[in-house]
SERO-4910 file (N, C-alpha, C, O; in steps of 0.05 Angstrom, whole numbers):
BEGIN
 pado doro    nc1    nc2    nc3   cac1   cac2   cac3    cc1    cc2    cc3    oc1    oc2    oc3
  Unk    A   -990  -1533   -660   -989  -1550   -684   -961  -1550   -696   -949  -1529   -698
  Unk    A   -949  -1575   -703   -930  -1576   -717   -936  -1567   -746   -957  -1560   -757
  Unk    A   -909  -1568   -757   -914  -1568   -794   -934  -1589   -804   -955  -1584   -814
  Unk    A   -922  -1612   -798   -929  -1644   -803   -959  -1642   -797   -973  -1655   -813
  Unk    A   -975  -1625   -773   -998  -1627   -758  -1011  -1618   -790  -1024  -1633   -805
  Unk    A  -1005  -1585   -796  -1013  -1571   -808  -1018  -1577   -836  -1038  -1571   -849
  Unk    A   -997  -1592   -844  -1006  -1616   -864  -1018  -1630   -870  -1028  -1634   -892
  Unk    A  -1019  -1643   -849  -1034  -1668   -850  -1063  -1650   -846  -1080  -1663   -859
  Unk    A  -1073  -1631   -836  -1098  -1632   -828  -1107  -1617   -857  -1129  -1622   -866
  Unk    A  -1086  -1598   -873  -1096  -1581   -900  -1105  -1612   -911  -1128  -1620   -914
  Unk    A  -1082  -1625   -915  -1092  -1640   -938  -1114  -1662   -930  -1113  -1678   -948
  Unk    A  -1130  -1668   -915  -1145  -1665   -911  -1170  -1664   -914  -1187  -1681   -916
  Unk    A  -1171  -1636   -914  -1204  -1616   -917  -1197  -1614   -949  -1215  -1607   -964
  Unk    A  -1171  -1620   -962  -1176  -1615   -988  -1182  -1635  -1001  -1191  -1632  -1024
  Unk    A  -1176  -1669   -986  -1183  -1687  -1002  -1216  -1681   -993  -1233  -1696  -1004
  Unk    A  -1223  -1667   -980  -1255  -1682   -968  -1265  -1655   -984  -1285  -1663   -997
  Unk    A  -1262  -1634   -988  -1271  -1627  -1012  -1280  -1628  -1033  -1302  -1625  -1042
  Unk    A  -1251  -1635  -1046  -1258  -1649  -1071  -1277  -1671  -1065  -1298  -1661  -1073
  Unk    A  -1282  -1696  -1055  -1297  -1720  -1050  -1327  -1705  -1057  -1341  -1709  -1077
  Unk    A  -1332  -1685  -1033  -1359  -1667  -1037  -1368  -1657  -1060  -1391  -1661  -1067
  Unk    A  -1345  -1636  -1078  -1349  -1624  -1099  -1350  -1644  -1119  -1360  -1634  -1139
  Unk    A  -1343  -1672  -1124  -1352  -1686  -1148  -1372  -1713  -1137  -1372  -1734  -1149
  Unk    A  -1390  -1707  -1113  -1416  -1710  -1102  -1433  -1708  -1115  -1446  -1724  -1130
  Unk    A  -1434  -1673  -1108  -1463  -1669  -1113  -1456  -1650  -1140  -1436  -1637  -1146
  Unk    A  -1479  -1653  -1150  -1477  -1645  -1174  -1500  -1625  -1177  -1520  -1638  -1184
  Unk    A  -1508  -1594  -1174  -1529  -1571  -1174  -1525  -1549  -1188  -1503  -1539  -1190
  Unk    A  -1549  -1536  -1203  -1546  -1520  -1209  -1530  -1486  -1195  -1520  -1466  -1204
  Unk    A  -1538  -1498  -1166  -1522  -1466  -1156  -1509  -1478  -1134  -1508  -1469  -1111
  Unk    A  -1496  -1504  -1143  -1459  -1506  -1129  -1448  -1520  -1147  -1454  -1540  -1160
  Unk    A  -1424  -1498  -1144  -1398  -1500  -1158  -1385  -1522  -1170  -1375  -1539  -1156
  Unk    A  -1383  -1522  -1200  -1380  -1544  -1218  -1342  -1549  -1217  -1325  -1532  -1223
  Unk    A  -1339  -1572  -1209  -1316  -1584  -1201  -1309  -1593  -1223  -1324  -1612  -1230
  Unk    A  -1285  -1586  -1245  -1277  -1597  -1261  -1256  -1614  -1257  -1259  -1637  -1264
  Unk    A  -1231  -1605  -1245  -1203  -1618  -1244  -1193  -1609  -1215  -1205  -1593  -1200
  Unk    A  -1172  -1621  -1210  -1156  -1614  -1183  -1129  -1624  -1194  -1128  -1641  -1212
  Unk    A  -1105  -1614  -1183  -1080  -1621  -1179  -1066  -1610  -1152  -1067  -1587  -1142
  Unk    A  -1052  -1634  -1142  -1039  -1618  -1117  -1010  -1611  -1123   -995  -1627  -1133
  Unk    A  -1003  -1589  -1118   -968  -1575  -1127   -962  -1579  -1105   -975  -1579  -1084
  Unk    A   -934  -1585  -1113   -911  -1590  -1095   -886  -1599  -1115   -890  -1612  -1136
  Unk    A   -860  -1591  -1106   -831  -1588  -1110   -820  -1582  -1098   -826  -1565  -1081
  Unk    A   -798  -1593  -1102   -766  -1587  -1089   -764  -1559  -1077   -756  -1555  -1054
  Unk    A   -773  -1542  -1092   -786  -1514  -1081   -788  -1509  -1066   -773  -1498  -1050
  Unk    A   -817  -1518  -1065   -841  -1507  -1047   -834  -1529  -1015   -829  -1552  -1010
  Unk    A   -837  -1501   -999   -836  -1520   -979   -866  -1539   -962   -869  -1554   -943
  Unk    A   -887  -1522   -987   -926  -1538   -968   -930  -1549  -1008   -923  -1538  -1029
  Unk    A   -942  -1571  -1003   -960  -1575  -1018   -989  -1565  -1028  -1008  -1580  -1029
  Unk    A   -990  -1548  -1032  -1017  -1536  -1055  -1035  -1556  -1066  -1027  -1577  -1076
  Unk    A  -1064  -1546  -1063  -1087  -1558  -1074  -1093  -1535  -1092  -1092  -1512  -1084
  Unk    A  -1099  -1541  -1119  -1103  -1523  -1141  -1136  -1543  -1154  -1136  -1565  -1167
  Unk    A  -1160  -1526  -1145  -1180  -1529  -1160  -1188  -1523  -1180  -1194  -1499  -1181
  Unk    A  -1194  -1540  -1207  -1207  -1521  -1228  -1234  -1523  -1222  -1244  -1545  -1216
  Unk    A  -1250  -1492  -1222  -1275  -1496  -1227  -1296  -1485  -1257  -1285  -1483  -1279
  Unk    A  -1317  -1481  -1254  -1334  -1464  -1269  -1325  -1434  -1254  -1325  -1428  -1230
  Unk    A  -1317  -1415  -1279  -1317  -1387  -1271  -1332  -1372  -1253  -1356  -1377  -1259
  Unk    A  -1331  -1347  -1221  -1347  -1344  -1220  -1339  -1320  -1214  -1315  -1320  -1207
  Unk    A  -1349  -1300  -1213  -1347  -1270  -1207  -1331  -1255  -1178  -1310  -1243  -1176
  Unk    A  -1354  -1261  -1159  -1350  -1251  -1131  -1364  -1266  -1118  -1382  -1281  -1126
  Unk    A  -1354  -1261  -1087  -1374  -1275  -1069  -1393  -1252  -1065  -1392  -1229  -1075
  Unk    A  -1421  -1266  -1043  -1436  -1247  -1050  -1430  -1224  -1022  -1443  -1203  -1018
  Unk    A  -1410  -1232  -1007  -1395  -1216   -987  -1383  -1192  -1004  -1384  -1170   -993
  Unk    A  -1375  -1193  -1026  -1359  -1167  -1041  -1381  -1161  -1053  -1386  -1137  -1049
  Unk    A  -1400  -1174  -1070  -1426  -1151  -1076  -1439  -1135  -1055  -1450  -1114  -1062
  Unk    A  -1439  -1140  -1037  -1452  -1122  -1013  -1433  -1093  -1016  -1442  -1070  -1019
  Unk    A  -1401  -1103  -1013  -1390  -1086  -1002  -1384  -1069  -1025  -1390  -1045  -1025
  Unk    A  -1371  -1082  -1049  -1375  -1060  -1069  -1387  -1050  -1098  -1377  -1037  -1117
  Unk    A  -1417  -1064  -1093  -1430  -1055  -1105  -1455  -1042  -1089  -1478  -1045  -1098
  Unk    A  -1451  -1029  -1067  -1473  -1011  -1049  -1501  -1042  -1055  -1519  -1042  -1072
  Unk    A  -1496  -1060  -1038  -1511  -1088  -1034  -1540  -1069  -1031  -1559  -1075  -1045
  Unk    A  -1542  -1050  -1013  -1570  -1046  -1004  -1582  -1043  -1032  -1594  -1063  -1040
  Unk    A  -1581  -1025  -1046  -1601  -1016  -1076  -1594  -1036  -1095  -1612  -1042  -1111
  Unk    A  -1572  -1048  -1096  -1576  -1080  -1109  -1595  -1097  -1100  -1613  -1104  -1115
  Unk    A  -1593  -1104  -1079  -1609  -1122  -1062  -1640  -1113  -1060  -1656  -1131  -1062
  Unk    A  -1652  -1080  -1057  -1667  -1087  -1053  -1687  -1085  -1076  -1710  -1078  -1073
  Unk    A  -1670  -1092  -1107  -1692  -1105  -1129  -1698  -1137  -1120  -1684  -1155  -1112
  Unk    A  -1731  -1134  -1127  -1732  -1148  -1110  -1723  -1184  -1131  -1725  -1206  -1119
  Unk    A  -1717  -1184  -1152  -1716  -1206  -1166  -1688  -1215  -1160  -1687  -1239  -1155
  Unk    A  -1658  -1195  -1159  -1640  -1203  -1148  -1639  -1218  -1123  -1627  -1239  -1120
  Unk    A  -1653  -1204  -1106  -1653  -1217  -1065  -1673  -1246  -1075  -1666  -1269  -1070
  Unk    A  -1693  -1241  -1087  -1707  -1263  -1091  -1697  -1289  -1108  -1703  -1312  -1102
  Unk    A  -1679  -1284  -1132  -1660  -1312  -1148  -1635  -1315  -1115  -1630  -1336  -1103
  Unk    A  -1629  -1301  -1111  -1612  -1306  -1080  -1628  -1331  -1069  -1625  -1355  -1073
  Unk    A  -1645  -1318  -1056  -1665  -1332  -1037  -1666  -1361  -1049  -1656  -1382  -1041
  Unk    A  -1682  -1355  -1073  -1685  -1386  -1080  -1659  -1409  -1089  -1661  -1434  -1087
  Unk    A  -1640  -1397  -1098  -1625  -1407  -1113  -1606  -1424  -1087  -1603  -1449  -1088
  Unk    A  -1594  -1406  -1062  -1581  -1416  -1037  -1592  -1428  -1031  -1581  -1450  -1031
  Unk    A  -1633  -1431  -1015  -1641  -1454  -1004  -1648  -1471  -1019  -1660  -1490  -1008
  Unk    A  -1647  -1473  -1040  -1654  -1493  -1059  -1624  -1515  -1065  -1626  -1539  -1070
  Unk    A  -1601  -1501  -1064  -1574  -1514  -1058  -1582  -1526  -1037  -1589  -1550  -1036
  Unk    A  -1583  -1509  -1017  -1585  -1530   -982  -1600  -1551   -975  -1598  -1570   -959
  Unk    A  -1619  -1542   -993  -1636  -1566   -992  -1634  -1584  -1006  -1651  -1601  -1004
  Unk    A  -1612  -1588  -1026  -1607  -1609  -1039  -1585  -1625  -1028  -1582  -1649  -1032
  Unk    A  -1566  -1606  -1010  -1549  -1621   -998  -1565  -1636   -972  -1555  -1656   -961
  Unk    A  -1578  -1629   -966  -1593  -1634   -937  -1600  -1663   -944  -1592  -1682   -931
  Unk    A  -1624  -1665   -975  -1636  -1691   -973  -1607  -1707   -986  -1613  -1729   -993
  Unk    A  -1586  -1701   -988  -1560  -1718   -993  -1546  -1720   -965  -1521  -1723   -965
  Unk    A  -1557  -1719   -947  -1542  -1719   -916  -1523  -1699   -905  -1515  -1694   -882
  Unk    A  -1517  -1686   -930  -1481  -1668   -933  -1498  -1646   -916  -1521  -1639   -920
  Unk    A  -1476  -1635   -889  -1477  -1613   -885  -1452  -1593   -893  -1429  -1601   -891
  Unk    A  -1457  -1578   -897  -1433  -1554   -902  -1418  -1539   -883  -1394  -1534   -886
  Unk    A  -1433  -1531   -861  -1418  -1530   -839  -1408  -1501   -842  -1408  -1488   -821
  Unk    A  -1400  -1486   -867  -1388  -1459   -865  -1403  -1440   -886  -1392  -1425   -903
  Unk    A  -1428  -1444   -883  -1457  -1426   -901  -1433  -1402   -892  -1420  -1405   -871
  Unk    A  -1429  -1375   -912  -1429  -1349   -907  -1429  -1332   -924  -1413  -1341   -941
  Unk    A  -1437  -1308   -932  -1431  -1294   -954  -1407  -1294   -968  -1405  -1283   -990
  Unk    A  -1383  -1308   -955  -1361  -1307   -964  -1360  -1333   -982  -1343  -1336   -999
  Unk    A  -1380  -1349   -977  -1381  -1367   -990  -1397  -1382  -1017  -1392  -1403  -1029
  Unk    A  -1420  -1359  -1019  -1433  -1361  -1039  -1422  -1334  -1064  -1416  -1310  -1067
  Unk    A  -1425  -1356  -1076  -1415  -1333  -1099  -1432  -1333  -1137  -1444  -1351  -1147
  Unk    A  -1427  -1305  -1149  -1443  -1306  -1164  -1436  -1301  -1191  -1421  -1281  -1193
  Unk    A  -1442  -1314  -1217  -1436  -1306  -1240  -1458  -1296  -1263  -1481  -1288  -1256
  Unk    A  -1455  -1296  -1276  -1467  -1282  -1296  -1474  -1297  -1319  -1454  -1306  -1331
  Unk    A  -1498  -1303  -1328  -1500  -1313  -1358  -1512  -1309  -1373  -1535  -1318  -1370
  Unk    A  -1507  -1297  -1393  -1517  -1292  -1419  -1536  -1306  -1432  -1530  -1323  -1449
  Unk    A  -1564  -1302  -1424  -1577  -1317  -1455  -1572  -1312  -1480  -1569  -1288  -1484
  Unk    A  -1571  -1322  -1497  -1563  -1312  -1530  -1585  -1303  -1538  -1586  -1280  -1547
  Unk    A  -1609  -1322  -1536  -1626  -1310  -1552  -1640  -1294  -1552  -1654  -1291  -1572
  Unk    A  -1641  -1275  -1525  -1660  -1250  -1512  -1644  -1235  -1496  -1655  -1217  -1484
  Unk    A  -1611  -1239  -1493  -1593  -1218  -1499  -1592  -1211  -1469  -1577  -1192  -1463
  Unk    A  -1608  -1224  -1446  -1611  -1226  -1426  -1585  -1226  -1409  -1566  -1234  -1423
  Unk    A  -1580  -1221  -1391  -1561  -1227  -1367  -1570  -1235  -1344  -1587  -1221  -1332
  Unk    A  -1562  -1256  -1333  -1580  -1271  -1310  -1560  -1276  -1290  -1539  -1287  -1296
  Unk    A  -1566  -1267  -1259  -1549  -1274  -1243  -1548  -1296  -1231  -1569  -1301  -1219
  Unk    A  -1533  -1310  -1230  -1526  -1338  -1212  -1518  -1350  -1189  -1495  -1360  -1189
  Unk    A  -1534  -1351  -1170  -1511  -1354  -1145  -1511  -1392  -1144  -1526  -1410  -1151
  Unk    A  -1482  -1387  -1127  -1474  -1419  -1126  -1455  -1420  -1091  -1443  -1403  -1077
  Unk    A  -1461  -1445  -1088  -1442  -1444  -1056  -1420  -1456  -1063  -1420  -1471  -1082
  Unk    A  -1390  -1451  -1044  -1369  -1463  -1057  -1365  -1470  -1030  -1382  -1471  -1012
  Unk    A  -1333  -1476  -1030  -1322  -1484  -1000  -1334  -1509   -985  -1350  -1507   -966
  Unk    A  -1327  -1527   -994  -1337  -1557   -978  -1314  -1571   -957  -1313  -1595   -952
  Unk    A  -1299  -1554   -949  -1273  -1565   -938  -1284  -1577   -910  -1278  -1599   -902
  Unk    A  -1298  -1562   -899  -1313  -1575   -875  -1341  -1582   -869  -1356  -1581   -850
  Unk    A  -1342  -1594   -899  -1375  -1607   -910  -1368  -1639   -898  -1347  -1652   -897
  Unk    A  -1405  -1647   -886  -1394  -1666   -875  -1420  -1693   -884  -1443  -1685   -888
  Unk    A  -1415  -1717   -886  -1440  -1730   -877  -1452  -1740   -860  -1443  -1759   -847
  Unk    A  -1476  -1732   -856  -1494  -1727   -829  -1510  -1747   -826  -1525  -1744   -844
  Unk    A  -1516  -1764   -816  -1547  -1786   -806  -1568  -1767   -793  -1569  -1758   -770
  Unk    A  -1590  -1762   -823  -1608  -1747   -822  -1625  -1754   -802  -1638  -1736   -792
  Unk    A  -1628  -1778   -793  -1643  -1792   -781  -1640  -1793   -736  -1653  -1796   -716
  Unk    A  -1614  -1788   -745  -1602  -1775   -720  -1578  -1756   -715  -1558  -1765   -705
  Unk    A  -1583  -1722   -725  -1578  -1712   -728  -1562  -1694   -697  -1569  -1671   -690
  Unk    A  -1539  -1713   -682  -1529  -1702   -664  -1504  -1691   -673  -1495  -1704   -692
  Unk    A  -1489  -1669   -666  -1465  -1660   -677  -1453  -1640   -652  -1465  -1625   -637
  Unk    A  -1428  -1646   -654  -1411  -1629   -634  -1382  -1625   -649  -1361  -1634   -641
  Unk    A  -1385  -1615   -666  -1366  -1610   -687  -1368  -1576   -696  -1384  -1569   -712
  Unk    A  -1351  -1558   -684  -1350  -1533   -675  -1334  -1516   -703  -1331  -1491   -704
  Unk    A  -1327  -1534   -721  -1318  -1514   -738  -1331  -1494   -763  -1353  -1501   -772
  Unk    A  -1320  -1475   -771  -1330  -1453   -786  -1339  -1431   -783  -1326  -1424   -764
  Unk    A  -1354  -1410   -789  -1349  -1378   -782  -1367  -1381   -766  -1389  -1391   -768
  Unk    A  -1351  -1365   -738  -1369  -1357   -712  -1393  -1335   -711  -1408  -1334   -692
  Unk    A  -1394  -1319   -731  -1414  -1301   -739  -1431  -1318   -747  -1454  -1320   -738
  Unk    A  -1424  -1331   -764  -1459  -1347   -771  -1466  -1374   -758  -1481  -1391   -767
  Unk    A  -1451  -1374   -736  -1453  -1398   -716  -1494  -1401   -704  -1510  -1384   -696
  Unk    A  -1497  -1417   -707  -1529  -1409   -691  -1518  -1419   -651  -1496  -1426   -643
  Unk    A  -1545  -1415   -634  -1532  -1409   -610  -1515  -1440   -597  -1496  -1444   -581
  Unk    A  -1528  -1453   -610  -1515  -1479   -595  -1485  -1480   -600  -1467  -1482   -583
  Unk    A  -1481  -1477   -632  -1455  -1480   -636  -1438  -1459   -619  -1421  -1465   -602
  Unk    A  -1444  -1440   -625  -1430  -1418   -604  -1429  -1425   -575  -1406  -1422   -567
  Unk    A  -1445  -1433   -558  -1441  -1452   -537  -1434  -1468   -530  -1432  -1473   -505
  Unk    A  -1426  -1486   -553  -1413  -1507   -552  -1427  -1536   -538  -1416  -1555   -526
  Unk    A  -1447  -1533   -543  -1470  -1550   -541  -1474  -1576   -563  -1456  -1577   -580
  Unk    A  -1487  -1591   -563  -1503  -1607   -582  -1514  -1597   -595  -1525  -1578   -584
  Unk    A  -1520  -1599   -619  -1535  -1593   -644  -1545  -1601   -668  -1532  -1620   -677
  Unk    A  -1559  -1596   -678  -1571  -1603   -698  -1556  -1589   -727  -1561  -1566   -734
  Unk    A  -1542  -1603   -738  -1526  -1597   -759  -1543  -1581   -790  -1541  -1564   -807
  Unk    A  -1553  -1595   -784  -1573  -1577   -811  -1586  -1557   -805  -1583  -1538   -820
  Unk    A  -1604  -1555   -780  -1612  -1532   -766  -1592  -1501   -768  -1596  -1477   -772
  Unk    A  -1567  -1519   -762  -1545  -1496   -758  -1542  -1493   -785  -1554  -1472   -792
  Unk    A  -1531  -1504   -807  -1530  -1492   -833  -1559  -1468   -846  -1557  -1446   -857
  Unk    A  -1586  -1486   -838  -1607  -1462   -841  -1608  -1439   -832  -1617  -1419   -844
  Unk    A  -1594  -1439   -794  -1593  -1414   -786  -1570  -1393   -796  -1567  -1369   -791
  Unk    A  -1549  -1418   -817  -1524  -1397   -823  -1542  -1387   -852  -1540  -1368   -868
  Unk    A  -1550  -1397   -851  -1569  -1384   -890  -1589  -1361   -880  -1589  -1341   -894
  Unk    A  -1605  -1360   -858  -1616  -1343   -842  -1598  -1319   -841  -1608  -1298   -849
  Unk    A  -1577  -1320   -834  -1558  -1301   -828  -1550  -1287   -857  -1545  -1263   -858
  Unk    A  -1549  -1305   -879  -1537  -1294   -899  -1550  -1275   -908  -1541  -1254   -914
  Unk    A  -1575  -1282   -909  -1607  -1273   -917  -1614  -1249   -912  -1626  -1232   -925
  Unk    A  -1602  -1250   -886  -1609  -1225   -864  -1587  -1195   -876  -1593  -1171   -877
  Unk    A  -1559  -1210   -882  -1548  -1192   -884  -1550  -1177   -916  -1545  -1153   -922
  Unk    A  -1557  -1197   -932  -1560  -1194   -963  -1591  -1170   -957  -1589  -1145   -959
  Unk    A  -1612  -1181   -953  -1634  -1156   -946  -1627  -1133   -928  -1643  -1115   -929
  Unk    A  -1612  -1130   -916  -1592  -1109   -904  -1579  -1098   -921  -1577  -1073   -919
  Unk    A  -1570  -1110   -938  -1549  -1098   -967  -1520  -1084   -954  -1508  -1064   -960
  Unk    A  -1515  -1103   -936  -1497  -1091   -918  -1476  -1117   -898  -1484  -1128   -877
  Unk    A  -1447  -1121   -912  -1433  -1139   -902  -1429  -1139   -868  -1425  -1156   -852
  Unk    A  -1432  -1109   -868  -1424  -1106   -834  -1434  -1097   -822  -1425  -1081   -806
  Unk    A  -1457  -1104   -823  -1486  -1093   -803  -1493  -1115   -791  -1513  -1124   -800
  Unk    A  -1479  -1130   -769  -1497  -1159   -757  -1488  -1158   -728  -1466  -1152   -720
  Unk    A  -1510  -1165   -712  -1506  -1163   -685  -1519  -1183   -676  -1543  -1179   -672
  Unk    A  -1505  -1214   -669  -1514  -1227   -658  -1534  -1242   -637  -1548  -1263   -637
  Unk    A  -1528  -1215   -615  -1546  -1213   -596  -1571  -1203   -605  -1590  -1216   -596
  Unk    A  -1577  -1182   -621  -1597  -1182   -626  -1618  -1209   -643  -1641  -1216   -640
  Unk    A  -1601  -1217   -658  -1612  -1242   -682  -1623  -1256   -656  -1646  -1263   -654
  Unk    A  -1604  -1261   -636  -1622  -1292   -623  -1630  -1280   -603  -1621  -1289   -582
  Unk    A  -1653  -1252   -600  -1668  -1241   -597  -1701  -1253   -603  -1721  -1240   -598
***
């Protein structure tokens, strides 16, 4: 890759980003307020600078440092998880959008205060749409290989044909797996497609 390559392909995934993030509009993905791209005389790369809604951690750093297992295994935390991610996916799904890079690194979670019962409620939301794509649900062929090879399901890893949403469910499968594990680095592939 040239510079020019490297450029052209960032900017890019950041216009197609943004496009995605002021899409879809969900309670547990990430509220897209503003964008600016930096660049000057300076700088020698142009910068994409997103504003979003505040959010804590991904849920890849709650595993790791908040001991994920005894977090996780109340069961109301793993369970607002559960529902809150496939209930995202499934909203992008009946919107055609696939995401393409489901991973713990990519869901992330905040905190909100009810006022009136003094409550604290956790929130998860998915971010990262840079290689979110739109899909024809209707014929759902894909040979488009990008995003984390750990939560690849087998086709993609093979480099096969696939079913693009399938593969996002099996990367939520994966997340699932590791969040009820309570453990970022406990995954062994061969076993999963066991």
């Amino acid at each position: 890759f040239t510079e020019q390559d490297y450029m052209t392909r960032w900017t890019k995934l950041g216009y197609q980003e943004i496009y995605f993030l002021k899409k879809v509009n969900h309670p547990n993905i990430v509220t897209h307020f503003d964008h600016v791209w930096l660049h000057s005389s300076k700088m020698e790369r142009s910068y994409l600078a997103i504003k979003t809604e505040y959010l804590e951690k991904t849920l890849y750093d709650f595993l790791a440092l908040e001991g994920g297992s005894s977090a996780m295994q109340q069961v109301e935390v793993f369970d607002r998880l559960f529902d809150h991610i496939l209930g995202a996916v499934a909203f992008l799904h009946r919107q055609g959008i696939v995401h393409h890079d489901l991973k713990s690194a990519n869901i992330m979670l905040t905190r909100v205060r009810q006022t009136k019962d003094l409550v604290e409620r956790v929130i998860w939301k998915i971010i990262d749409f840079g290689l979110a794509q739109k899909q024809d649900s209707q014929n759902p062929k894909c040979r488009f290989f990008a995003g984390t090879r750990r939560f690849f399901c087998p086709e993609k890893e093979f480099r096969r044909t696939f079913d693009p949403f399938l593969a996002d469910a099996y990367a939520i499968a994966m997340v699932l797996w590791e969040a009820l594990l309570g453990n970022n680095k406990v995954f062994n592939r061969g076993e999963a497609w066991q």
